[in-house]
N, C-alpha and C positions, 0 to 999 in steps of 0.2 A: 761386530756391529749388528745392532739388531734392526730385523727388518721391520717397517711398518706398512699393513695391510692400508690398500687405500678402501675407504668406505664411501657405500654412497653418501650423498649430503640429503641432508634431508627436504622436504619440498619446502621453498616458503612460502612462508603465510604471504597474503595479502589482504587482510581485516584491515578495513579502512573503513573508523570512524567520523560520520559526518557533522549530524547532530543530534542532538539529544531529541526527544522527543518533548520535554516544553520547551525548546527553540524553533521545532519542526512547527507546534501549535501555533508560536505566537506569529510563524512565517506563513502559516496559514490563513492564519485570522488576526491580523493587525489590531483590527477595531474594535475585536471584543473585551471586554473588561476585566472579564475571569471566566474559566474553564471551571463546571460543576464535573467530576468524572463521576460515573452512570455503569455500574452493573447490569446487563440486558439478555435476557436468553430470550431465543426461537421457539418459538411451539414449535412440537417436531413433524406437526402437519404444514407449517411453512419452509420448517427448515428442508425438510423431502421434497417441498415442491421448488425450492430453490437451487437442490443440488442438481436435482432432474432438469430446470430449463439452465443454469450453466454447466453442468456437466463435469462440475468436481465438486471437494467435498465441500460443505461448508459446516462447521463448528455450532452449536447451541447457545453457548455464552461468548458474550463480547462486553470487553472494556471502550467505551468511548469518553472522550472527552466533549460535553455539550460548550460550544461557545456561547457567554452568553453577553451584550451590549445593552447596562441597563436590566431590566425586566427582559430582552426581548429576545430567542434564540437566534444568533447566528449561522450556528450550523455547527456541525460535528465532525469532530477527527478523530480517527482513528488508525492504530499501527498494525502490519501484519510480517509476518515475514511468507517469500519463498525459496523454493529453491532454482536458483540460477541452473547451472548443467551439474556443478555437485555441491555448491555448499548455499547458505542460506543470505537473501539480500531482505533489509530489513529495512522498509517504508513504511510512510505515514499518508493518508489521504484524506482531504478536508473536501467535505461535503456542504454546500450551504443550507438554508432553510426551505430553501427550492426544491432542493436533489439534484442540482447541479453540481457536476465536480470543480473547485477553487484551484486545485493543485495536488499534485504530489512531489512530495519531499522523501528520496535516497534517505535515509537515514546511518545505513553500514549493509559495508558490498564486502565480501570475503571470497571473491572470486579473482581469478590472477586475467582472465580477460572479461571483456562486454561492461567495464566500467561506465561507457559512456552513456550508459539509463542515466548515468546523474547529471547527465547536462540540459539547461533549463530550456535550449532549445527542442533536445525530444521530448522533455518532461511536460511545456507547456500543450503541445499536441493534446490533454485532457483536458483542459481547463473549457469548461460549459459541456461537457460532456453528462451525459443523467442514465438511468437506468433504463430507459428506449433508447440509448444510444448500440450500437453494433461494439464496440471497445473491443475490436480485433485487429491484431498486426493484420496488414496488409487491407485492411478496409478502410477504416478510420484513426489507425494507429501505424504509422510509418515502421519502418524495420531498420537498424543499423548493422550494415556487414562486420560481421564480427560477433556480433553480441546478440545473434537471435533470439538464444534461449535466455537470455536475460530479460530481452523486450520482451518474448510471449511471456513469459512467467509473471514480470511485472505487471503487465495488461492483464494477464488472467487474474491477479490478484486484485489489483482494483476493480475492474468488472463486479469482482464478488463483495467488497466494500462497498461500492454504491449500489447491490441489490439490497445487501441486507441493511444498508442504512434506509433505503427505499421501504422496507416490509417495516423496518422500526416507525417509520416518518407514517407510513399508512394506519399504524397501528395505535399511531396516537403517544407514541415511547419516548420523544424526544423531545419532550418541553411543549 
């Protein structure tokens, strides 16, 4: 009889898809009509002074999607991903014509725990939040045991969305 080696199993995944990113938009922005998407870079004199008052990286070029009602902008969404404790969660966050934050929308969590960023009750914790706001776990962003590095991560990720929608919005880039 022949023997068989037991092997390890291997880890499972846990990629969980939520929504797409035009479902994320249009859960963002109900009421606008259509989304114009918007190719955007940083000067790299803003982009430096951005990564220096938050204090991670931020990228040069961004896709946004302008909402628009009418002639008129809504406000802009945009997707990022980060990294949970090791793999990548991948959100959407709608900004209005304000700068105030509308929402963020989970879009795919690929981590086996801290799912619970996608629940609308920690999620709405952003909602009128703007780029003078603090958007720190433990300040103005509550923490879930469990899922820390998922809340800071997510929080650090929008933080940086509504700066650099903020420098677009100053700059005159956004409709």
């Amino acid at each position: 009889m022949a023997t068989v080696a037991a092997l390890p199993s291997p880890v499972p995944a846990f990629a969980v898809e939520y929504l797409t990113f035009d479902e994320a938009q249009a859960a963002l922005f109900p009421e606008a009509q259509r989304f114009e998407l918007v190719e955007l870079t940083l000067d790299d004199a803003i982009r430096q002074k951005l990564q220096a008052s938050l204090r991670m990286p931020v990228r040069s070029r961004w896709v946004v999607r302008v909402a628009r009602r009418s002639d008129q902008v809504v406000g802009a969404a945009v997707i990022d991903d980060v990294i949970g404790k090791f793999d990548r969660i991948t959100f959407a966050a709608g900004v209005g014509s304000d700068g105030a934050l509308r929402q963020v929308e989970i879009l795919a969590y690929r981590e086996s725990h801290g799912g619970e960023v996608r629940l609308q009750r920690w999620r709405s914790q952003f909602a009128g939040k703007t780029a003078a706001s603090t958007l720190r776990v433990g300040d103005d962003i509550a923490n879930i045991s469990g899922a820390t590095l998922s809340c800071q991560h997510v929080t650090d990720g929008v933080r940086r969305i509504v700066a650099v929608l903020d420098a677009f919005r100053k700059a005159g880039k956004l409709g």
